[in-house]
C-alpha positions as CSV (number, residue, x, y, z in Angstrom):
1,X,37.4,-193.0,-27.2
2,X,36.7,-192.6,-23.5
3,X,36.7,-188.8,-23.8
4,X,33.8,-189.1,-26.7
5,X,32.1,-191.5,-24.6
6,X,32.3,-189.2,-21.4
7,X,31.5,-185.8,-23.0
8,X,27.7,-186.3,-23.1
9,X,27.5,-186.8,-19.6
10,X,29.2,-183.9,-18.6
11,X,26.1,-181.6,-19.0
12,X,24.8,-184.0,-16.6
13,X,26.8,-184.1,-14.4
14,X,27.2,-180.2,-13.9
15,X,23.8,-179.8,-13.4
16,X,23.9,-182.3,-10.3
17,X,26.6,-180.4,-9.5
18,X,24.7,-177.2,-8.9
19,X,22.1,-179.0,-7.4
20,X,23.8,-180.8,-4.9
21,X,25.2,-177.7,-4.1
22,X,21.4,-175.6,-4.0
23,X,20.6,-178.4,-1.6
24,X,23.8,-178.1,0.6
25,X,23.6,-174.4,0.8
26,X,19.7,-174.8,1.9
27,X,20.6,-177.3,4.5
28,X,23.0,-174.6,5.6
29,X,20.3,-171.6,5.3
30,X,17.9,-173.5,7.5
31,X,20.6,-174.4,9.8
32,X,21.8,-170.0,10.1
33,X,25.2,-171.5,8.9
34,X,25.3,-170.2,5.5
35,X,28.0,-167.4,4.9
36,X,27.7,-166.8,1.1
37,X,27.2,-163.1,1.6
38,X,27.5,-160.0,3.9
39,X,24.4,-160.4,5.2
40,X,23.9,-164.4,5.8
41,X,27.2,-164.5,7.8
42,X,26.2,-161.6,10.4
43,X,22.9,-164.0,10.6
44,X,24.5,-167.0,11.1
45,X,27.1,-165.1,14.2
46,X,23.9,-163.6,15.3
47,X,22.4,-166.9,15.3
48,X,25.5,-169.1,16.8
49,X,25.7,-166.1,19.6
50,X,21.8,-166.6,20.7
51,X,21.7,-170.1,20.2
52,X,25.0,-171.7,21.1
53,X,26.0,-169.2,24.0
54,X,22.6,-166.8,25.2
55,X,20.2,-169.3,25.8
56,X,22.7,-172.2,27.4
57,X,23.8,-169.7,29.4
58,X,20.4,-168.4,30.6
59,X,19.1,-172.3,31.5
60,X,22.1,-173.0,32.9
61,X,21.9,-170.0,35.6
62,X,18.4,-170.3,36.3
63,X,17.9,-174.0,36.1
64,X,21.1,-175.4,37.5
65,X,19.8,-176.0,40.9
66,X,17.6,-178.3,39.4
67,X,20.2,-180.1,36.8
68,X,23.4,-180.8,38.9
69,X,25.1,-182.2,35.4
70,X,23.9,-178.7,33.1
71,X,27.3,-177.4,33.4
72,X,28.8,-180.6,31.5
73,X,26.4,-180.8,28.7
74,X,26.2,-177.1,28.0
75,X,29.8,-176.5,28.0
76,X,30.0,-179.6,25.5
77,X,28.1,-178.8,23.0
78,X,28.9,-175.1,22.5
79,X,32.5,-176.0,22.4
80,X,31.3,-178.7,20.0
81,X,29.4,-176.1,18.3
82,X,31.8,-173.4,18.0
83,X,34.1,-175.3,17.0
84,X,32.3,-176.6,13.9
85,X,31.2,-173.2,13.5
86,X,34.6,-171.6,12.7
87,X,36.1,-174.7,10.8
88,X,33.1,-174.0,8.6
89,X,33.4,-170.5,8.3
90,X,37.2,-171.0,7.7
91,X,36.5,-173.0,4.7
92,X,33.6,-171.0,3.0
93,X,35.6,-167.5,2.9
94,X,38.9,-169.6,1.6
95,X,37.9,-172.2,-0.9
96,X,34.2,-172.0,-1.5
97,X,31.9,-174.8,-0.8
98,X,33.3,-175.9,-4.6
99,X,36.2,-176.1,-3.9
100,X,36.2,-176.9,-1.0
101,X,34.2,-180.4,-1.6
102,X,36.5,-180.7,-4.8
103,X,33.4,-180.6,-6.9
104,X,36.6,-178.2,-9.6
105,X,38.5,-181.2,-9.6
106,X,35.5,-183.6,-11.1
107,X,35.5,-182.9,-14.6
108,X,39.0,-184.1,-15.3
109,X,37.7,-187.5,-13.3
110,X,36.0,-190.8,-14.8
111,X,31.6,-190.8,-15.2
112,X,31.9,-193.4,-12.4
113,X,33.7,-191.2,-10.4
114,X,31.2,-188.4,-10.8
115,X,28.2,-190.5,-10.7
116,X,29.4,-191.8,-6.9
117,X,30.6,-188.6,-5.7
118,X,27.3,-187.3,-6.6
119,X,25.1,-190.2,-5.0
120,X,27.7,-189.9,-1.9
121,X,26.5,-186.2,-1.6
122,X,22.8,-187.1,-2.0
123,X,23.2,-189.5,0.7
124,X,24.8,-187.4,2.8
125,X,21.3,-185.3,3.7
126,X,19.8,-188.6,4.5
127,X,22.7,-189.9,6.7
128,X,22.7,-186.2,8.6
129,X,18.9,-187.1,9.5
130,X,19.6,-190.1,10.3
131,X,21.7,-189.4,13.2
132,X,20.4,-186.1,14.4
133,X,16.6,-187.7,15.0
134,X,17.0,-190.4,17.2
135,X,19.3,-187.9,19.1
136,X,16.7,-184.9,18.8
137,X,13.7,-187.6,19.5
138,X,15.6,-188.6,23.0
139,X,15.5,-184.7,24.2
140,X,12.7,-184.1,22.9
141,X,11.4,-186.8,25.1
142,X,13.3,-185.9,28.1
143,X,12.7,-182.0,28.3
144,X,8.9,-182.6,27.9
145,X,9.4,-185.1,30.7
146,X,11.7,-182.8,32.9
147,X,9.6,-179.5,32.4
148,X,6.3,-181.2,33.7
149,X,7.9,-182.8,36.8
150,X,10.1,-179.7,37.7
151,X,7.4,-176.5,36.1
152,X,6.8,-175.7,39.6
153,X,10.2,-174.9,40.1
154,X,10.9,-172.4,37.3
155,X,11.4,-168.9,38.3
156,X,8.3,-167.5,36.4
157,X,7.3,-164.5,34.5
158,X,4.1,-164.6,34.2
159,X,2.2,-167.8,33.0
160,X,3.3,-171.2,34.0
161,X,2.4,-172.8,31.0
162,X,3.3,-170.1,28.7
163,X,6.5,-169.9,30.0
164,X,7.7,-173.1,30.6
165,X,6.5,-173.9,26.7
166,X,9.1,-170.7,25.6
167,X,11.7,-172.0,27.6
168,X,11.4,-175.8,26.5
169,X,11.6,-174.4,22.8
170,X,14.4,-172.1,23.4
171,X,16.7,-175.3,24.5
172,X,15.4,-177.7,21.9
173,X,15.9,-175.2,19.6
174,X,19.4,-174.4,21.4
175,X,20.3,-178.1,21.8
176,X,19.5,-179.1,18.1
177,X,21.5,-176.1,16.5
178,X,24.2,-177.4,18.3
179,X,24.3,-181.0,17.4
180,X,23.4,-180.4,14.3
181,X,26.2,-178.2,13.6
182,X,28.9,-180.7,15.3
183,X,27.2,-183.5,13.0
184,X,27.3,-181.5,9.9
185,X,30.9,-180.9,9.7
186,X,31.4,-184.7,10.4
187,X,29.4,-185.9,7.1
188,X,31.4,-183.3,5.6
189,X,34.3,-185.0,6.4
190,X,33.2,-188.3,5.3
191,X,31.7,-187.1,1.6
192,X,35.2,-185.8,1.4
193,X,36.7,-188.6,2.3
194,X,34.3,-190.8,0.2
195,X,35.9,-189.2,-3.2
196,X,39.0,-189.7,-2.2
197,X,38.6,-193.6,-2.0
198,X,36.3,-193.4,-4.9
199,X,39.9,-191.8,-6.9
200,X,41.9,-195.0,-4.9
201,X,39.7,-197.6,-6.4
202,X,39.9,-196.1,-9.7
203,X,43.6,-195.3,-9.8
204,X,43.9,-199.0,-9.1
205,X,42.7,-200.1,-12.4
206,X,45.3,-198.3,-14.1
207,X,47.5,-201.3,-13.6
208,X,45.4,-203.2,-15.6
209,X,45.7,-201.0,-18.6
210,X,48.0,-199.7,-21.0
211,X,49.4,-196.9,-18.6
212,X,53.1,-195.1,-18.5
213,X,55.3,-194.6,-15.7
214,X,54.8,-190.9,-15.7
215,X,51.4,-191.3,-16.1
216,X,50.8,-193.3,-12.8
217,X,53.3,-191.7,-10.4
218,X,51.5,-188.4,-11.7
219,X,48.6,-189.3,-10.5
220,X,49.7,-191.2,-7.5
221,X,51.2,-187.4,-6.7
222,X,47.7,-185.5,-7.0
223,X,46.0,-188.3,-4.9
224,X,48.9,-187.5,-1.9
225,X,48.4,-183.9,-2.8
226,X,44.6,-184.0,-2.2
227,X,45.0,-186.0,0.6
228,X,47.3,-183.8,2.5
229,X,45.1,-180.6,1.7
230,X,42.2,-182.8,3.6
231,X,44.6,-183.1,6.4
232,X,45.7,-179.6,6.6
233,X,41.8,-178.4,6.2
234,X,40.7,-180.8,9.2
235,X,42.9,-181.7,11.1
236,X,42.6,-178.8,13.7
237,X,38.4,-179.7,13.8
238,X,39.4,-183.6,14.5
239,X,42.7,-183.1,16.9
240,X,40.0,-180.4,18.9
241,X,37.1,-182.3,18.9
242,X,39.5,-185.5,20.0
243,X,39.9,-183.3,23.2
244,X,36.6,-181.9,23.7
245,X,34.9,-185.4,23.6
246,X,37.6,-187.0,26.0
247,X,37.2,-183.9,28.0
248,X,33.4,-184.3,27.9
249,X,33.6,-187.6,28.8
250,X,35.9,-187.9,31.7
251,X,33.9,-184.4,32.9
252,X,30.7,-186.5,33.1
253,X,32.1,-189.5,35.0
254,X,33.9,-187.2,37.1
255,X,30.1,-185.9,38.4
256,X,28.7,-189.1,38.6
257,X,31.0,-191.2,40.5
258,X,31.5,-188.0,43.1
259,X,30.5,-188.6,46.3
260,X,26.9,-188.2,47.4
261,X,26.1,-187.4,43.9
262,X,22.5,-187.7,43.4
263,X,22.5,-190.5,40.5
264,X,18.8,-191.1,38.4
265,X,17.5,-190.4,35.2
266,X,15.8,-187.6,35.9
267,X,18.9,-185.6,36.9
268,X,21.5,-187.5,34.4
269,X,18.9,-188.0,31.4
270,X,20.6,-185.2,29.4
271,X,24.2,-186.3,29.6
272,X,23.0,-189.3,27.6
273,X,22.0,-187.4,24.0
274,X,25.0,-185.1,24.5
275,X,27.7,-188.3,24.7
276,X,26.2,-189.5,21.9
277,X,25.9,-186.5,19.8
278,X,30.1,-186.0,20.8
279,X,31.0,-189.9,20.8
280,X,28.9,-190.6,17.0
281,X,30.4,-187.6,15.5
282,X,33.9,-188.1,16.3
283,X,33.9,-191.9,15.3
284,X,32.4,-190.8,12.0
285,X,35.5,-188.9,11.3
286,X,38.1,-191.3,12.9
287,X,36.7,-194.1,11.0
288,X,36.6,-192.3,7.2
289,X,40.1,-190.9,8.3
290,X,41.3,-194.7,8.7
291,X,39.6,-196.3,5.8
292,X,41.1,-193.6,3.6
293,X,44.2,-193.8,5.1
294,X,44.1,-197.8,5.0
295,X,42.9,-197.8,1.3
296,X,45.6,-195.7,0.1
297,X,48.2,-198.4,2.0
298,X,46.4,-201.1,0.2
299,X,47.5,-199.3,-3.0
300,X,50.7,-200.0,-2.3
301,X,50.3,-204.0,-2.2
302,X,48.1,-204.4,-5.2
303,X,51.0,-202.3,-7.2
304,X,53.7,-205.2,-5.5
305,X,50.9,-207.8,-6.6
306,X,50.5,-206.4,-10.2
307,X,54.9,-206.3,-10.4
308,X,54.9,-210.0,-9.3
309,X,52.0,-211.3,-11.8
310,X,53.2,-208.9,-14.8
311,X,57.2,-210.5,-14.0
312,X,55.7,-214.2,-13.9
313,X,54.0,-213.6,-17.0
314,X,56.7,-211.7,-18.9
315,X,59.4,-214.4,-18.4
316,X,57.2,-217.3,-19.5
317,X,57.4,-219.4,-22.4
318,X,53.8,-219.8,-23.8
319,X,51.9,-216.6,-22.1
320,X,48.5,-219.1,-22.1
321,X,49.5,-221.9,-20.1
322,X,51.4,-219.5,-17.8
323,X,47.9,-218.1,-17.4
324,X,46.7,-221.2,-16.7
325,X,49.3,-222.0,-14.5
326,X,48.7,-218.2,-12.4
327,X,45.4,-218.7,-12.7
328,X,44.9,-222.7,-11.8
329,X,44.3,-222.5,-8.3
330,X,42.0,-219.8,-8.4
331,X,38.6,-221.2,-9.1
332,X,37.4,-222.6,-6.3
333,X,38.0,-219.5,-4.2
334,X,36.6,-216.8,-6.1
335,X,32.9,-218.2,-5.4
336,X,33.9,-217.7,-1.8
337,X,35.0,-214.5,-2.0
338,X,33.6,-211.1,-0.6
339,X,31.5,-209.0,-2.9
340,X,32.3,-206.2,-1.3
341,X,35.9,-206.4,-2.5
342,X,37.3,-203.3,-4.4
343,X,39.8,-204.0,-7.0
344,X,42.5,-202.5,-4.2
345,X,42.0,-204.9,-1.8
346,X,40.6,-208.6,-4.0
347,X,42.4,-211.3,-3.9
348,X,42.3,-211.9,-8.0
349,X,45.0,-212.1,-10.3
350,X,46.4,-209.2,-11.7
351,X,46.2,-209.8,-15.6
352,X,48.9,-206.4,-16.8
353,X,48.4,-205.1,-20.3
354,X,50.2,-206.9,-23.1
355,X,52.4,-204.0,-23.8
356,X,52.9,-203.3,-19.7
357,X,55.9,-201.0,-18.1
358,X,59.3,-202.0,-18.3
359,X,60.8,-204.3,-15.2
360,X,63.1,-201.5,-14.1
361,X,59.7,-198.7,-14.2
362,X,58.0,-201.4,-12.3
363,X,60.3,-202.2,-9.5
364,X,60.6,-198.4,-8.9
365,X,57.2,-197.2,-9.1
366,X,56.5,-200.4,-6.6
367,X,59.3,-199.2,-4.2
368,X,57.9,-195.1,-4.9
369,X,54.8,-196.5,-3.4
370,X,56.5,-198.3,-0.6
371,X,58.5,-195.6,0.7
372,X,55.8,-192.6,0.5
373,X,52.5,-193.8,1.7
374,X,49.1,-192.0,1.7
375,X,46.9,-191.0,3.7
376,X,45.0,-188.5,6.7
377,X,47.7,-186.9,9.1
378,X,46.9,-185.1,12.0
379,X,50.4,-182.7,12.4
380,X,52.1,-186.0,10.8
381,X,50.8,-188.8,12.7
382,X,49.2,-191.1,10.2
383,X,45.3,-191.4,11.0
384,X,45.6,-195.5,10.3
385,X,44.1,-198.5,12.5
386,X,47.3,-198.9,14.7
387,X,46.7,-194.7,15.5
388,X,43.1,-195.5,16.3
389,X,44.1,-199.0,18.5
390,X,47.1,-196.6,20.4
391,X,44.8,-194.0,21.0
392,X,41.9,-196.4,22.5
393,X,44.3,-197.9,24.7
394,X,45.0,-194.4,26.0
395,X,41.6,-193.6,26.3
396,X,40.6,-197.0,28.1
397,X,43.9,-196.3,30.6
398,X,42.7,-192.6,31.5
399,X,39.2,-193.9,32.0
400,X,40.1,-196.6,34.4
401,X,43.1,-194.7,36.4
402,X,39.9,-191.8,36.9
403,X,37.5,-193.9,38.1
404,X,40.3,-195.7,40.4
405,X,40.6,-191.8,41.6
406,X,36.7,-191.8,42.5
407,X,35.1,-194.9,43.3
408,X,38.8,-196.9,44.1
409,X,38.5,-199.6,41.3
410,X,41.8,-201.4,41.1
């Protein structure tokens, strides 16, 4: 009955499918980043040699006396670029943007699955914009400000205004291709990461249906399976951009907190947008590592929830008033309940099929779940909220044994 009801929207969904797609592969085209052929991908190396290493190079040399803190920010973001660059590249000449956004694997999934994965990707455009303007805005703001203070200071070659106008669009034009490519991967990530939990939330109503052992731990073994082919595919972009943004970091309050450093906006105004650009994107893909990763452990305690309320029910005498009795203390604290609860994480009542698993299928399939858990892995460290709380303590102790180095703060 559900096939017949989810055939129609198949035609659908393919063609938003291929349209999500059209638009992605635009947004790369616009962006030189598109290697679908021969001749896009020498454009795109062409494009990442002018933009990300030629023209930072160029201000840096002939403008450095001017910017003590250029050496920072350009080094940062063409790492940050570069980096993006090849994971990208990687993926397109492997698996295909299809398969690589697991758009093969949507067909065999539920319409609400589809429909979601396919808003998520909509979205994502919008959320790219969303972070790369305010960014872009800033220094767009602060070259026009620095170029009409320092003009007279530019080695010229020919006309003043002429030249200082090609030289402010060469780095905005620089300085955007960069962040933009560092961003991009990141909301790749996330849609990613966003069908995965969309598959989580739907697995968990499984337990609420007529379903068979097999049937559940088969597709408890594709979700791990998926999940650790996200890992593999990303976790040398988020273990390398995890050291270029400390890096970048510590770098910049290395040159501010030297001695006699000459400290104001004007000279430090740039390493602003950069720390953003590196801090924002990184955090984007920490935090849909974790939420993935934390979802998939939630699974584990509504299958221990749905054992308990399926054993209370199955050894009572009259099934209603054992509902009743499951179910009494309920009422008052569902109206007080978050609405933003999925069915992994609510705090409802588990009401299992009539004709549910066995006891013996469910005490194993609940101690399967226990003993293999889900999730992002970074070379098999766990990507969870206790990785990200560790790893901020480190950062916080390396930040304050550095500045104890510089300024002698104890």
């Amino acid at each position: 009955m559900e096939s017949e009801q989810a055939a129609p929207l198949l035609p659908a969904i393919e063609s938003r499918r291929d349209d999500e797609l059209y638009w992605l592969r635009s947004c790369l085209r616009w962006m030189c980043q598109d290697q679908s052929n021969a001749v896009l991908a020498v454009v795109s190396w062409v494009a990442l040699f002018v933009l990300a290493v030629a023209v930072p190079a160029m201000a840096h040399f002939m403008l450095s006396y001017r910017r003590p803190y250029d050496l920072v920010v350009q080094l940062s973001l063409t790492v940050a670029a570069a980096l993006s660059f090849l994971t990208l590249s990687a993926a397109t000449h492997r698996y295909g943007l299809c398969h690589f956004f697991f758009l093969n694997k949507l067909p065999g999934q539920s319409a609400r699955v589809r429909l979601a994965y396919a808003a998520q990707l909509r979205s994502s455009f919008r959320l790219l914009a969303l972070f790369i303007a305010p960014c872009c805005a800033a220094e767009v703001a602060y070259k026009l400000w620095w170029y009409s203070f320092s003009a007279i200071r530019i080695p010229f070659l020919g006309n003043r205004v002429a030249t200082s106008c090609v030289a402010c669009a060469l780095e905005l034009a620089s300085w955007t291709y960069r962040a933009a490519s560092f961003f991009v991967v990141c909301v790749m990530f996330r849609s990613i990461c966003h069908l995965q939990i969309l598959r989580l939330q739907e697995f968990a109503v499984a337990f609420q249906a007529e379903s068979e052992a097999v049937a559940v731990l088969n597709e408890h073994l594709r979700l791990r399976r998926q999940l650790k082919v996200i890992s593999h595919r990303f976790r040398g972009f988020i273990l390398w951009g995890l050291i270029l943004v400390t890096a970048s970091q510590f770098a910049a309050v290395l040159v501010i907190t030297r001695p006699h450093s000459d400290d104001n906006l004007f000279n430090i105004g740039e390493l602003a947008p950069c720390s953003i650009v590196l801090v924002t994107g990184m955090l984007i893909c920490l935090h849909s590592a974790a939420k993935i990763t934390h979802k998939a452990q939630a699974l584990t305690s509504h299958a221990a929830k749905w054992h308990g309320c399926a054993t209370v029910e199955s050894f009572s005498i009259d099934p209603e008033a054992a509902s009743e009795v499951i179910t009494g203390g309920d009422g008052d604290s569902d109206e007080e309940e978050d609405s933003e609860e999925d069915e992994l994480e609510d705090t409802k009542i588990v009401h299992p099929h009539v004709h549910t698993i066995s006891f013996q299928k469910r005490q194993a399939l609940v101690t399967y779940l226990e003993n293999n858990g889900a999730g992002i892995t970074i070379f098999g460290f766990t990507v969870d909220r206790s990785w990200l709380c560790t790893l901020f303590t480190l950062e916080i102790s390396l930040f304050l044994w550095l500045l104890g180095k510089t300024i002698g703060i104890s």
